[in-house]
C-alpha positions in Angstrom: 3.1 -13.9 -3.9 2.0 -17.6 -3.5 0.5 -17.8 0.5 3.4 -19.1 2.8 2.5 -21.0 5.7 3.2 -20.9 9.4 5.9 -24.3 9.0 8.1 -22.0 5.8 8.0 -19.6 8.3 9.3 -21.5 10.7 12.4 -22.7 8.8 13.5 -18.9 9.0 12.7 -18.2 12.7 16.1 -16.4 14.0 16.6 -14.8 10.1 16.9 -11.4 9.0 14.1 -9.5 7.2 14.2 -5.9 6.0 10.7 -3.8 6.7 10.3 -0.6 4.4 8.7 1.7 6.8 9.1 4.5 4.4 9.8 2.9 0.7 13.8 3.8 1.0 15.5 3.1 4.1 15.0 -0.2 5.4 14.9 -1.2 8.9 16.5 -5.1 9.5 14.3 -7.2 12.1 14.8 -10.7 13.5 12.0 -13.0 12.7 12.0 -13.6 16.8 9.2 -16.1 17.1 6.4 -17.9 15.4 3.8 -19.2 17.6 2.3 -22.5 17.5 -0.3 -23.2 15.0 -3.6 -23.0 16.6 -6.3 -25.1 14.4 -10.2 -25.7 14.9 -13.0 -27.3 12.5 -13.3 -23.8 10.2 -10.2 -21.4 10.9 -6.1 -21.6 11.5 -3.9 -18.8 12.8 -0.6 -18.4 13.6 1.6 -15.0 14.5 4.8 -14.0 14.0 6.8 -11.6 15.9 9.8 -9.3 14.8 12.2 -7.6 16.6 13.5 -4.4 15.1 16.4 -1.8 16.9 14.7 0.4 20.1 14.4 2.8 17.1 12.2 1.8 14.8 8.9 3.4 13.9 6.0 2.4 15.5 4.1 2.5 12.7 1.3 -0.1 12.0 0.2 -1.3 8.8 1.2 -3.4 5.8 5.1 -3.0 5.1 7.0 -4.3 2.0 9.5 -7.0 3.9 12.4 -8.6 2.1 14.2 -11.1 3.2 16.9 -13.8 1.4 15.1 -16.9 0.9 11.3 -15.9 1.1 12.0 -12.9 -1.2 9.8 -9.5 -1.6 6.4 -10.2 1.0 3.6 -7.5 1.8 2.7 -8.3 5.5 0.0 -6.3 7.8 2.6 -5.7 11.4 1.6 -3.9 14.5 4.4 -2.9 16.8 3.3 -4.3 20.6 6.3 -3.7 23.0 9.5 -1.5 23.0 12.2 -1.8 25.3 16.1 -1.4 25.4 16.8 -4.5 23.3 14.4 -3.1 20.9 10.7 -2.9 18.9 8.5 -6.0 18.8 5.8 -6.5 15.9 3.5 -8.7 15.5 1.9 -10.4 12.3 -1.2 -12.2 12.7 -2.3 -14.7 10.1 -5.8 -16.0 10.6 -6.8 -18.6 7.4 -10.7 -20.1 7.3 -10.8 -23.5 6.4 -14.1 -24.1 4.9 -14.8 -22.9 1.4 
């Protein structure tokens, strides 16, 4: 997988992604938000946050995500709130910029 940025994820904000907690039964999220880019002489970073149904795992790690457009992804999620409208994760990307 070629390294997506923070804008192609942008053009999905509001999409549907399936996250394989468990290899077999995927769970759909909503690609809910994708926060500003912050930038500084040596490092970018960028997060997005899923929201999955109230009963989702709350399992953290790096889940196989599928989704129509962006295709088969590996991404490291972290699940941060739960409430009735369901599960948040969050993906953090952090990119240095000097070489």
């Amino acid at each position: 997988m070629s390294e997506l940025s923070r804008d192609e994820f942008a053009e999905h904000q509001g999409t549907k992604f399936k996250i394989f907690f468990d290899g077999e039964n995927p769970v759909e999220a909503e690609l809910f938000e994708v926060t500003e880019l912050r930038q500084n002489r040596i490092q970018e970073s960028y997060s997005l946050v899923f929201l999955a149904p109230p009963d989702a795992p709350t399992l953290t790690g790096i889940r196989k995500m599928e989704h129509e457009n962006l295709g088969s992804l590996e991404i490291a999620i972290s699940p941060f709130k739960q409430d009735e409208k369901g599960t948040k994760f969050e993906a953090v990307f952090n990119r240095l910029l000097i070489e």
